[in-house]
VOPAGU-2260 file (C-alpha; in pm, 1 decimal, decimal comma):
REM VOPAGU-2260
SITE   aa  ch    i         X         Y         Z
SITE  UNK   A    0    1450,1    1783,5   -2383,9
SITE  UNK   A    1    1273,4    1486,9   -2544,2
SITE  UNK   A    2     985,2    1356,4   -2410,2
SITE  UNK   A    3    1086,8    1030,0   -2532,2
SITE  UNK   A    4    1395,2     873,3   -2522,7
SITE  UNK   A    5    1607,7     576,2   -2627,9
SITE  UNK   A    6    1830,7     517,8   -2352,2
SITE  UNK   A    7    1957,9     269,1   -2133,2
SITE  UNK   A    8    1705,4      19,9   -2291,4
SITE  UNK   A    9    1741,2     -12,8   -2633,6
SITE  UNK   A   10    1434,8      23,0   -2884,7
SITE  UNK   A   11    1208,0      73,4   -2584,7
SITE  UNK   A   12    1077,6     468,6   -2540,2
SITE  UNK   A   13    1149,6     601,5   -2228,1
SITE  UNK   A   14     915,5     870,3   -2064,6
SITE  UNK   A   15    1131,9    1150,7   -2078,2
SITE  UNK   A   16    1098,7    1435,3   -1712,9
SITE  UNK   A   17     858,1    1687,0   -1869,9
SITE  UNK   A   18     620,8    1375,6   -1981,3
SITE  UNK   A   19     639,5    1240,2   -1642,0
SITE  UNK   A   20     631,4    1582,7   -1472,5
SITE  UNK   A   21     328,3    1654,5   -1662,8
SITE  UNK   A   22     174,2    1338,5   -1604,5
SITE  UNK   A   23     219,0    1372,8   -1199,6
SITE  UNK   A   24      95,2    1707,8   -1199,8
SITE  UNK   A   25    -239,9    1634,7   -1381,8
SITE  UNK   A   26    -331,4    1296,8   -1170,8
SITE  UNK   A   27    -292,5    1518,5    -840,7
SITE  UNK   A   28    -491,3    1799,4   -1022,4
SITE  UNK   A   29    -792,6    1500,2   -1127,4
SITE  UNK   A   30    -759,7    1338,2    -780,8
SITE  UNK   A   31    -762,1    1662,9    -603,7
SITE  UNK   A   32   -1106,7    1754,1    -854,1
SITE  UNK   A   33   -1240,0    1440,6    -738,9
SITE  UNK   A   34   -1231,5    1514,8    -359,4
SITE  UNK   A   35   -1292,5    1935,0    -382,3
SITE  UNK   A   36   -1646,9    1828,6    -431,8
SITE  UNK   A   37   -1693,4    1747,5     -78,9
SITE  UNK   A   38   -1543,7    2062,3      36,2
SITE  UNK   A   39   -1905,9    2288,1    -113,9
SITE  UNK   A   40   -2048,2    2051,8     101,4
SITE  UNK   A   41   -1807,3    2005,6     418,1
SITE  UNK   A   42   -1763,4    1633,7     412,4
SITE  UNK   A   43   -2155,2    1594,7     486,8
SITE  UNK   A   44   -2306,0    1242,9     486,3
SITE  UNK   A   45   -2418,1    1045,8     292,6
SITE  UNK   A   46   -2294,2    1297,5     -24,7
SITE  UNK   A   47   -1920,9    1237,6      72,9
SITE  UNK   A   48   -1970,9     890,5      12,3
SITE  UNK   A   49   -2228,3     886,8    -306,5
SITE  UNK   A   50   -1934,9    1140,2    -473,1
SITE  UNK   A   51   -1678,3     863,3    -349,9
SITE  UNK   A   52   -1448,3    1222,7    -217,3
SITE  UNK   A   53   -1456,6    1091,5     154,5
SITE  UNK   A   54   -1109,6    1159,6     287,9
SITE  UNK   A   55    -972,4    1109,0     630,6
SITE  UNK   A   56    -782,9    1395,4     652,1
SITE  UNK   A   57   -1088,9    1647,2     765,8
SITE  UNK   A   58   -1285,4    1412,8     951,4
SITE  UNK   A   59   -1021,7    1352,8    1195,1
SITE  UNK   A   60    -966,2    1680,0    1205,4
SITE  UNK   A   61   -1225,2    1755,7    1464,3
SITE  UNK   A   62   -1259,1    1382,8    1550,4
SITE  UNK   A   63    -904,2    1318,1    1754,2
SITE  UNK   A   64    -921,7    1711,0    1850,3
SITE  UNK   A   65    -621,4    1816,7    1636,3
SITE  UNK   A   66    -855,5    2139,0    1587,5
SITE  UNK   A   67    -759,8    2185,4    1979,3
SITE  UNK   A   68    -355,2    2162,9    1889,6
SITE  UNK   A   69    -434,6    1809,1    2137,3
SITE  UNK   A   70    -160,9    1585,8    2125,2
SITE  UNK   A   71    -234,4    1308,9    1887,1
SITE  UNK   A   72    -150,5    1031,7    2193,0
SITE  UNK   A   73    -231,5    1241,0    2463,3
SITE  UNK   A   74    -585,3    1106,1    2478,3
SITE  UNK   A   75    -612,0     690,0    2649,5
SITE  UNK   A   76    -942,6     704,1    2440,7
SITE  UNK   A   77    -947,0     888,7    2179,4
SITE  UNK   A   78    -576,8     906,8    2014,3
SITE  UNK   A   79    -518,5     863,9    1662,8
SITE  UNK   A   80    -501,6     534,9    1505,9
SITE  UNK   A   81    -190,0     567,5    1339,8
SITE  UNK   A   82     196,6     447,7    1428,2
SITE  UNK   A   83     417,7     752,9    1564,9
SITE  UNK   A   84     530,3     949,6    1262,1
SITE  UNK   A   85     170,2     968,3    1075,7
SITE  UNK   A   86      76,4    1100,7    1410,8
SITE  UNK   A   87     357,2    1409,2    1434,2
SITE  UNK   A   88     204,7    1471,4    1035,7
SITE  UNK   A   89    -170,6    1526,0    1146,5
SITE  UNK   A   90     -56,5    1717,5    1474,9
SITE  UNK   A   91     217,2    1947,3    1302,4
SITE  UNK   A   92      12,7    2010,3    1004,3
SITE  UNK   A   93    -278,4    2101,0    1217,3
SITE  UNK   A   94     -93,3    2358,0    1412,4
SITE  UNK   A   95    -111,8    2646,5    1043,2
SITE  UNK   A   96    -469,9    2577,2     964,0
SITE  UNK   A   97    -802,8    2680,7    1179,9
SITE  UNK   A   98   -1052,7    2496,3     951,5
SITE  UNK   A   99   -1102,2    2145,7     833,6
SITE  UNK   A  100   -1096,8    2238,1     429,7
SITE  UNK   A  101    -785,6    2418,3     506,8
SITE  UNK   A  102    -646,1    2145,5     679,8
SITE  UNK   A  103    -731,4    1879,6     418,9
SITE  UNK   A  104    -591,2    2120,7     167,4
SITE  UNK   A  105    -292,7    2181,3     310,3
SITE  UNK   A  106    -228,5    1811,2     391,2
SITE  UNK   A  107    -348,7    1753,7       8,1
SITE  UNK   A  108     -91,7    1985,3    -104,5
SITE  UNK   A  109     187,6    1781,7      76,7
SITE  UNK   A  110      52,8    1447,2     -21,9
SITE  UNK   A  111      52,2    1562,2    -395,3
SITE  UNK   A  112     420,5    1685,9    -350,4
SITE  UNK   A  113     526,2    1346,7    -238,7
SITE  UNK   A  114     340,4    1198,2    -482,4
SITE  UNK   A  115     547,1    1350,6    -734,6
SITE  UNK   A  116     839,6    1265,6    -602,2
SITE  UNK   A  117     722,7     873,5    -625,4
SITE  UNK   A  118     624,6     935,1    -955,0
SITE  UNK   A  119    1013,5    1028,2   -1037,6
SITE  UNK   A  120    1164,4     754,5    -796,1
SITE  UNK   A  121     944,9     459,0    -958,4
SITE  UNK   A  122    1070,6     635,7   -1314,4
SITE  UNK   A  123    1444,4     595,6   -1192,1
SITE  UNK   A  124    1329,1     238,8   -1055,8
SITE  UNK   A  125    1167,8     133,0   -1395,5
SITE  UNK   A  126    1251,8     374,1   -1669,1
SITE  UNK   A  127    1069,8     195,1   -1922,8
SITE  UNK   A  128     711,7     212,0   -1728,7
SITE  UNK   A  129     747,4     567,2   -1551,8
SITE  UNK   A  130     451,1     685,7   -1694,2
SITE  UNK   A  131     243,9     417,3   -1554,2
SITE  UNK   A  132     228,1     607,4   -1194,5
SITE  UNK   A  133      44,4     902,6   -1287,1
SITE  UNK   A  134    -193,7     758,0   -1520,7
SITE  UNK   A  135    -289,1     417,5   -1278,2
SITE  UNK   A  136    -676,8     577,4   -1246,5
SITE  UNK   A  137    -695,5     385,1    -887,9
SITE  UNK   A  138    -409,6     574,9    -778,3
SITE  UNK   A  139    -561,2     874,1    -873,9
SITE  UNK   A  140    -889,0     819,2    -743,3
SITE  UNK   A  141    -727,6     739,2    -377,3
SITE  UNK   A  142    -433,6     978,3    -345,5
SITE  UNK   A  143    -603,2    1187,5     -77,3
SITE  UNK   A  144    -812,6     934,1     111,8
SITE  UNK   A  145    -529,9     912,9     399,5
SITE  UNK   A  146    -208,4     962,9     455,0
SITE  UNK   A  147     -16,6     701,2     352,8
SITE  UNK   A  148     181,0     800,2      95,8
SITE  UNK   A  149     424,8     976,5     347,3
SITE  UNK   A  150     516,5     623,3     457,4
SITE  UNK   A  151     502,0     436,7      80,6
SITE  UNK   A  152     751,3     683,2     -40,6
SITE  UNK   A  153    1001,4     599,6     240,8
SITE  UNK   A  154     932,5     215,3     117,6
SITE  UNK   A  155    1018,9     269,0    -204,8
SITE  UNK   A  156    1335,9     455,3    -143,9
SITE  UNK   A  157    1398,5     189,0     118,2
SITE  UNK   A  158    1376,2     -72,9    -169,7
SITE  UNK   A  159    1572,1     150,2    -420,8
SITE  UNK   A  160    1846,2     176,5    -198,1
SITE  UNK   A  161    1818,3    -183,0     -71,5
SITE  UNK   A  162    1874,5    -353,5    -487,1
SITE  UNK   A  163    2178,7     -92,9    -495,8
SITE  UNK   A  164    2368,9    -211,1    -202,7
SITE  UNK   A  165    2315,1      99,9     -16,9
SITE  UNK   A  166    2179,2     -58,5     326,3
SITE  UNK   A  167    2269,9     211,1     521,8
SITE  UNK   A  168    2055,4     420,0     368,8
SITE  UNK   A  169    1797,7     133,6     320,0
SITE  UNK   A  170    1762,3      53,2     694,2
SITE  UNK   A  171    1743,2     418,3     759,0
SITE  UNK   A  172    1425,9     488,3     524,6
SITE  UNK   A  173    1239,3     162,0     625,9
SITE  UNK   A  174    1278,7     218,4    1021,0
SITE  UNK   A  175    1079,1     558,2     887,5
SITE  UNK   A  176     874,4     418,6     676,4
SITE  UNK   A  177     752,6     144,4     970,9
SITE  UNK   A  178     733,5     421,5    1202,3
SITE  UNK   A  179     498,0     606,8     961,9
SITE  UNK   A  180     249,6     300,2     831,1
SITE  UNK   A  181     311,9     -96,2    1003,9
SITE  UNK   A  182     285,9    -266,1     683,0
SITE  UNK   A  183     647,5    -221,6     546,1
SITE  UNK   A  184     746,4    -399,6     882,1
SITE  UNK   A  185     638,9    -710,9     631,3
SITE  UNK   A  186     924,2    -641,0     400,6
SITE  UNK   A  187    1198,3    -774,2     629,8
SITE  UNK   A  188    1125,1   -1117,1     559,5
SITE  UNK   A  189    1201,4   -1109,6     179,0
SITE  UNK   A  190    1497,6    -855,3     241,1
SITE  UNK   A  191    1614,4   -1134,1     542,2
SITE  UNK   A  192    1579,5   -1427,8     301,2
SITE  UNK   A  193    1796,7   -1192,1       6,8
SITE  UNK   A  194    2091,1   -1125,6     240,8
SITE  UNK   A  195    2023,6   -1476,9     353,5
SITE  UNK   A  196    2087,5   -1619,2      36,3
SITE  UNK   A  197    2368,7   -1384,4     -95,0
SITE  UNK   A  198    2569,6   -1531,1     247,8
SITE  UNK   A  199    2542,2   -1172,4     422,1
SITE  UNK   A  200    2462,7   -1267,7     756,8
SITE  UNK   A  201    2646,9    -992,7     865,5
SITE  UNK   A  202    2473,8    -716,6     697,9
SITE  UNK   A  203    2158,5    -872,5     686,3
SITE  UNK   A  204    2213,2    -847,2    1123,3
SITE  UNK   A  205    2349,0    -526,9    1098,7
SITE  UNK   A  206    2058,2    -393,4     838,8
SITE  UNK   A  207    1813,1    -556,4    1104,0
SITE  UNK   A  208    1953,8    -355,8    1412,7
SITE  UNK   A  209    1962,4     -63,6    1223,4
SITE  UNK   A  210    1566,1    -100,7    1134,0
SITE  UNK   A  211    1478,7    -144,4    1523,5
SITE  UNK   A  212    1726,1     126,4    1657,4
SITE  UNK   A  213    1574,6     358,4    1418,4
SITE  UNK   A  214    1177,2     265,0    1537,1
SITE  UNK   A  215    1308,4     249,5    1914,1
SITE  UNK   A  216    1455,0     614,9    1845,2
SITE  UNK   A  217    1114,6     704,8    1680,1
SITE  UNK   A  218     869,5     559,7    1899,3
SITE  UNK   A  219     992,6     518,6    2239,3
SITE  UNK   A  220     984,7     919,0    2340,7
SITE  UNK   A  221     599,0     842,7    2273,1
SITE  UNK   A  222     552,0     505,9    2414,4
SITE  UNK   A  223     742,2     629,7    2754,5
SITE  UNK   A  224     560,2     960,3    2786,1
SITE  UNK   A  225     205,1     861,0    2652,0
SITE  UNK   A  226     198,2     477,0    2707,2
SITE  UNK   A  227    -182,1     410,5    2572,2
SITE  UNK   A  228    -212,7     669,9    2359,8
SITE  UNK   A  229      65,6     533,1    2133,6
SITE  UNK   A  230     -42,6     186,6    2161,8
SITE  UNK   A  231    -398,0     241,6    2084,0
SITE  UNK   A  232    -341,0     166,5    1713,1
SITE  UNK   A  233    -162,8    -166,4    1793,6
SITE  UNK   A  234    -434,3    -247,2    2005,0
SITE  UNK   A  235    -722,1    -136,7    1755,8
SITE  UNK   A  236    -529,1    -363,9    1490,6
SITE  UNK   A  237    -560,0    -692,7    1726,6
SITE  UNK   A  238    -893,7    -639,4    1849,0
SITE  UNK   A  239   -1069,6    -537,2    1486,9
SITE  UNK   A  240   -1302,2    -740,4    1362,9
SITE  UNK   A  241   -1390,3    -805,9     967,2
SITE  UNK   A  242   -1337,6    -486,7     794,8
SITE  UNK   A  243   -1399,8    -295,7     502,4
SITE  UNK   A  244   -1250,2    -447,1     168,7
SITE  UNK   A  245   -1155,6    -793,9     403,7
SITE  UNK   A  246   -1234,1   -1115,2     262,8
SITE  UNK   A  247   -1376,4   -1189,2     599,0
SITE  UNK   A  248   -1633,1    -943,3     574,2
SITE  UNK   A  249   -1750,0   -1042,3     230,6
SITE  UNK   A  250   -1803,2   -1347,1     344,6
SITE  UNK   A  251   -1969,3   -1244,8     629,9
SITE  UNK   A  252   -2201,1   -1013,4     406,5
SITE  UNK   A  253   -2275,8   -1354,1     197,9
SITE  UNK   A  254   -2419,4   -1533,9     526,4
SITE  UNK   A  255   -2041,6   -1718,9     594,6
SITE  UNK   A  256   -2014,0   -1594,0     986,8
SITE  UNK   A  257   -1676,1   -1697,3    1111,7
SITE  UNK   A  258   -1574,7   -1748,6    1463,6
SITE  UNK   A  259   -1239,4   -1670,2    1575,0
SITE  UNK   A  260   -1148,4   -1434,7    1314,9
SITE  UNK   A  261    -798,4   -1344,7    1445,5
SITE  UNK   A  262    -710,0   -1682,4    1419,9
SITE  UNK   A  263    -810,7   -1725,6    1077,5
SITE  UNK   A  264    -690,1   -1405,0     951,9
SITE  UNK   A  265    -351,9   -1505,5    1109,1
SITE  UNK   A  266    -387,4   -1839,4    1005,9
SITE  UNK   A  267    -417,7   -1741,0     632,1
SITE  UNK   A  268    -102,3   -1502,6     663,5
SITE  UNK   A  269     129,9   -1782,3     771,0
SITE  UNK   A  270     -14,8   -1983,6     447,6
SITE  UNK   A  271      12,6   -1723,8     265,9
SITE  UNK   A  272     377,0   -1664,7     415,3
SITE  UNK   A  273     485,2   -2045,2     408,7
SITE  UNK   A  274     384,0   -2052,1      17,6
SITE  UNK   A  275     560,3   -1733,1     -71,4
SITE  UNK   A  276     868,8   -1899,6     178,9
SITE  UNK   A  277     833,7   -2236,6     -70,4
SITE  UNK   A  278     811,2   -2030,4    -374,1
SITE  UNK   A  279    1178,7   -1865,7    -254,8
SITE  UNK   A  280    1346,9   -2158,0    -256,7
SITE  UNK   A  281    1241,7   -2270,5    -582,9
SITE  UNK   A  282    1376,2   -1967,9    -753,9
SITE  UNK   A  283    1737,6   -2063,4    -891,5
SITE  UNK   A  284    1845,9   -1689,8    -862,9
SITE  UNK   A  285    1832,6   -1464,7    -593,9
SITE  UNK   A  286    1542,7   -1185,8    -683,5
SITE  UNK   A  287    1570,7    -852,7    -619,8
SITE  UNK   A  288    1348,6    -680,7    -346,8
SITE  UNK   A  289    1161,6    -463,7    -611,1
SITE  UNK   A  290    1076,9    -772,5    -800,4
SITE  UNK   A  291     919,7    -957,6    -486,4
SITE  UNK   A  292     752,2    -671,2    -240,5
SITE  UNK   A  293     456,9    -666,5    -468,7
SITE  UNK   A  294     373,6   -1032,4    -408,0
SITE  UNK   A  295     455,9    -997,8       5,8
SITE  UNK   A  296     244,5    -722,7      44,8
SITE  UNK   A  297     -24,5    -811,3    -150,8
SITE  UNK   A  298     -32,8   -1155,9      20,4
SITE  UNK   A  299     -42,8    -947,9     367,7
SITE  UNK   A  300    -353,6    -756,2     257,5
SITE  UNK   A  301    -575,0    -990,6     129,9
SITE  UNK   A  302    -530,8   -1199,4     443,1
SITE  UNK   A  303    -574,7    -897,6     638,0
SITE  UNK   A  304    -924,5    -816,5     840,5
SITE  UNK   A  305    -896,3    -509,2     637,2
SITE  UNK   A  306    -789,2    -404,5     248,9
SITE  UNK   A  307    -882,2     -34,6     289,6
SITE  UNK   A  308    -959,4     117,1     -59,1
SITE  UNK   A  309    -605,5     316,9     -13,2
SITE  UNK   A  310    -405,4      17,6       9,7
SITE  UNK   A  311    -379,3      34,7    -422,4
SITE  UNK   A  312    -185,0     335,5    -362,0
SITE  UNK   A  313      94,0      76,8    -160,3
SITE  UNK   A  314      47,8    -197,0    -430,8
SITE  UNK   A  315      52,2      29,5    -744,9
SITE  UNK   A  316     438,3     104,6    -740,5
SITE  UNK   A  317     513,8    -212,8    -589,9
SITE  UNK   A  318     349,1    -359,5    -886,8
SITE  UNK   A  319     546,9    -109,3   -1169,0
SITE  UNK   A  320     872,1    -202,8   -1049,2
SITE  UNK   A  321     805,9    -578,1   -1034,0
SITE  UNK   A  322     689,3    -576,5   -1394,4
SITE  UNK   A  323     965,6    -707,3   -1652,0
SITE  UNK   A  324     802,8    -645,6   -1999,2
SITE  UNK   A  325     520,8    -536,0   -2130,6
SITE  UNK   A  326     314,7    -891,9   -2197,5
SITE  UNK   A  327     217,1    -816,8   -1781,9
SITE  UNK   A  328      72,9    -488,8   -1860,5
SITE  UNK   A  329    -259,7    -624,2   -1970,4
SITE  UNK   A  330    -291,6    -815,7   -1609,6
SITE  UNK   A  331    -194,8    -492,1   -1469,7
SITE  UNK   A  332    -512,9    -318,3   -1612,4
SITE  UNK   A  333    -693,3    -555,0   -1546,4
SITE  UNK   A  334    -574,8    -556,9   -1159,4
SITE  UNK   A  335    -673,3    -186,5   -1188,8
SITE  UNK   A  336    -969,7    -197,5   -1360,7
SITE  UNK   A  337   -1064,3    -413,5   -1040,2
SITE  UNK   A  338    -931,0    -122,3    -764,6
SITE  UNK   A  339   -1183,4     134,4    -984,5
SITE  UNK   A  340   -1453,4     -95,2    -963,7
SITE  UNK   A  341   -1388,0    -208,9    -602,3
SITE  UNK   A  342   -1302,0     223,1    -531,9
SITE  UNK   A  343   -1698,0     267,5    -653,8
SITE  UNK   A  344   -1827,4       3,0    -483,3
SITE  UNK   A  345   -1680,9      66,6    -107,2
SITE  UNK   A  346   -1832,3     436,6    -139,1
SITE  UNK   A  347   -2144,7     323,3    -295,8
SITE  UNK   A  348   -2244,7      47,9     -24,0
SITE  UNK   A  349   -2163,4     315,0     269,7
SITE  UNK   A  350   -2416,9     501,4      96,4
SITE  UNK   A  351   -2647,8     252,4     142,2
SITE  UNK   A  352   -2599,9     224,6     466,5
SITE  UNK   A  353   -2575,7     550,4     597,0
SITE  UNK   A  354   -2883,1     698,1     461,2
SITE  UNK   A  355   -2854,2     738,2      89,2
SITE  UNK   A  356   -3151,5     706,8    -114,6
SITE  UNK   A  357   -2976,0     457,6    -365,5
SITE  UNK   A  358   -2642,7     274,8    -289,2
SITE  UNK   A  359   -2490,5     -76,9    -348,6
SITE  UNK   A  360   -2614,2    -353,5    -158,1
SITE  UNK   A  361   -2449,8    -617,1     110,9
SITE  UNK   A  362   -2438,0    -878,4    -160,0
SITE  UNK   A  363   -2297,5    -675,2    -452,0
SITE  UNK   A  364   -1995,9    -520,0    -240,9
SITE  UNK   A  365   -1950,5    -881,8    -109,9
SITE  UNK   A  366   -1909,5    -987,5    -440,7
SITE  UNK   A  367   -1720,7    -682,7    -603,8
SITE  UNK   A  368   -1473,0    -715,5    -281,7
SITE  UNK   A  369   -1418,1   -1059,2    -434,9
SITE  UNK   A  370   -1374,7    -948,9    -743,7
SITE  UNK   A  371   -1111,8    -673,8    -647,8
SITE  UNK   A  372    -919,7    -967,5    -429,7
SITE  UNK   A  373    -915,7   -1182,5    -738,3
SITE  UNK   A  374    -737,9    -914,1    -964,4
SITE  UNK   A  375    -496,7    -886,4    -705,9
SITE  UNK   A  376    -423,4   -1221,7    -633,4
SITE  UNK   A  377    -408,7   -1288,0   -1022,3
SITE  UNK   A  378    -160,8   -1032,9   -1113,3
SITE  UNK   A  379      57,9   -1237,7    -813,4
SITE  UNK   A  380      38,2   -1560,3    -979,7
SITE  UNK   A  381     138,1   -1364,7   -1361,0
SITE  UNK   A  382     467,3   -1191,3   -1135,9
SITE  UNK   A  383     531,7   -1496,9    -965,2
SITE  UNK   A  384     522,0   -1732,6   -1251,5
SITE  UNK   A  385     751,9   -1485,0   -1472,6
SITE  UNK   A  386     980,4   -1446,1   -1165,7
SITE  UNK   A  387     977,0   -1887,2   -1166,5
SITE  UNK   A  388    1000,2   -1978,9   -1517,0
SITE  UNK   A  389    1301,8   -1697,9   -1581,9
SITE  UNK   A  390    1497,3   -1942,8   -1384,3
SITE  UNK   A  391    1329,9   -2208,8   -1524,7
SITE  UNK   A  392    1276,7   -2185,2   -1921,0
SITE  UNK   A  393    1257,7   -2539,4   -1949,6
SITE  UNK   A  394     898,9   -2560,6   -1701,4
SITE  UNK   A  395     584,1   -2571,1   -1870,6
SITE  UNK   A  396     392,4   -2528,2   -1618,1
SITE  UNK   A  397     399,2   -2286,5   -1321,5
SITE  UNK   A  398     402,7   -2548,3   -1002,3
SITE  UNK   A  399     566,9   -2451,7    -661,4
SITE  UNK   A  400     485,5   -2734,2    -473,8
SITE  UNK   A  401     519,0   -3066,8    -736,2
SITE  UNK   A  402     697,1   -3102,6   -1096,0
SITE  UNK   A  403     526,4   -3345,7   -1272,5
SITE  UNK   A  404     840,5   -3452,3   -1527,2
SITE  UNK   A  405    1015,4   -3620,3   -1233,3
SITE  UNK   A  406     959,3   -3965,1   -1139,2
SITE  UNK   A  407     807,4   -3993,5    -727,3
SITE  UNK   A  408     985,3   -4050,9    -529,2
């Protein structure tokens, strides 16, 4: 078999499976390097953090008393902050292991076994880019930090089937996916205004219902049997204040104290929301989900009170499948090349704080956190301004709001 090959797409070489298998296999191998060094050490503070290997997966462990076999929601006060699914994960996977480096190997294990599978299903998404997965050095460097990746891979296949008509199968793998991690739950409102504007109210209802009945079927054996358990991560989510990676903290660690941070932080989504709304409607062609989740998402996380360090491993496919050529890749790196610098500079300031001799300061995460929002917001504008101008060659400028060729009013 070739490892490259002229396909589907003309001139352009297309990562052939043993490139791409190859290429999956050695990121989880590096990643999985990069957090065995805490194991010699057993996740012990501050080292876990100056070797940037911290992971979730052993410290909660011990911490929500899955070492016990303790049902994840079982506890009012102590249940895991994670939706239903994500839950089932840590408490099944914890029921084979006796240790905490056996449990965050096993769950590693897992996590790189999906990850190869969203290697392939971004490769069948975007032939032409299927090699950018595996060697996207944030996405190595954060492939273990959490679990997440059990819910992005039920995104993705929930926006592969969604661009091939297959809603079915679409509403079936996001009800999963939102029942796994919240922030798909985002996703509706570009898939709502694409049925919208195709005139399938009918499905678009139907796909709807089917995304509820499938969280209701999910969720409600938990919520009815441990009430507070299971909503102890909605709860933890409203009450939060400015977080780590959160443009609220950063200003906050630059002497900007803000009062009422829910209200801003909400206030900023629904700007954020009514601007991605406008931009919509100015598009003369209806996009396709994989062309658009990037720019949701993102939008979503930087108005968040938190942009956890893991969150590159939701944006990093989002952002392969939305590119269309390869003048975007250099905005790509350089959107990465801000997730490595940001992934150094979380780890380095907890240092500092929690006892390391040497660390990052207040002031220089504040500013790195900036940095790493900028990239991200950046490589929206260069997707969103393709997405506009392809159904507008004749615009010289990229302008959602005001066109300045036409005459007011």
């Amino acid at each position: 078999m070739a490892i490259f090959s002229k396909a589907a797409f003309g001139s352009k070489a297309i990562p052939g499976f043993k490139a791409v298998f190859a290429l999956a296999v050695l990121a989880s191998l590096l990643s999985f390097a990069k957090f065995s060094h805490c194991e010699s050490t057993a996740w012990a503070t501050p080292d876990q953090y100056i070797h940037a290997c911290y992971s979730d997966l052993p410290t909660l462990y011990g911490a929500r008393a899955l070492d016990k076999n303790q049902w994840p929601y079982s506890s009012e006060t102590n249940a895991v902050e994670y939706p239903a699914l994500t839950g089932i994960v840590m408490f099944v996977t914890a029921a084979f292991v006796n240790s905490p480096i056996a449990y965050f190997n096993l769950n590693a294990i897992l996590l790189a076994s999906i990850f190869i599978g969203l290697v392939f299903l971004v490769r069948k998404m975007k032939p032409e880019f299927g090699y950018l997965l595996p060697v996207a050095p944030a996405m190595i460097a954060s492939l273990f930090i959490n679990w997440d990746l059990w819910a992005i891979f039920t995104m993705m296949l929930a926006i592969y089937w969604f661009d091939r008509k297959s809603y079915t199968y679409s509403a079936l793998a996001m009800g999963i996916s939102i029942s796994t991690k919240f922030l798909p739950i985002f996703l509706l409102f570009p898939i709502a205004f694409i049925l919208w504007r195709q005139n399938r109210i009918k499905v678009l209802f139907k796909y709807l219902a089917s995304v509820i009945a499938i969280w209701l079927a999910i969720n409600l054996p938990i919520a009815i049997t441990t009430p507070t358990g299971w909503w102890r991560f909605y709860k933890l989510n409203m009450e939060r204040g400015a977080d780590w990676g959160s443009i609220w903290l950063a200003l906050s660690q630059l002497g900007l104290s803000l009062k009422n941070l829910n209200y801003l932080a909400l206030l900023l989504l629904l700007v954020g929301i009514t601007a991605i709304t406008i931009f919509f409607f100015e598009l003369t062609s209806t996009p396709t989900l994989a062309s658009i989740s990037f720019i949701v998402l993102a939008t979503v996380m930087v108005a968040s009170k938190v942009y956890s360090p893991q969150y590159v491993l939701w944006l990093t496919p989002l952002a392969i499948i939305a590119l269309a050529g390869t003048k975007e890749l250099p905005v790509f790196w350089l959107w990465q090349a801000g997730e490595v610098i940001y992934h150094v500079a979380i780890w380095q300031h907890i240092a500092s704080v929690t006892g390391a001799h040497f660390g990052l300061a207040a002031g220089g995460y504040a500013a790195l956190t900036i940095l790493r929002i900028a990239t991200t917001v950046y490589l929206m504008w260069a997707l969103a301004r393709r997405l506009f101008q392809a159904g507008n060659p004749q615009a010289a400028r990229f302008d959602l709001l005001f066109q300045a060729s036409k005459a007011y009013p």
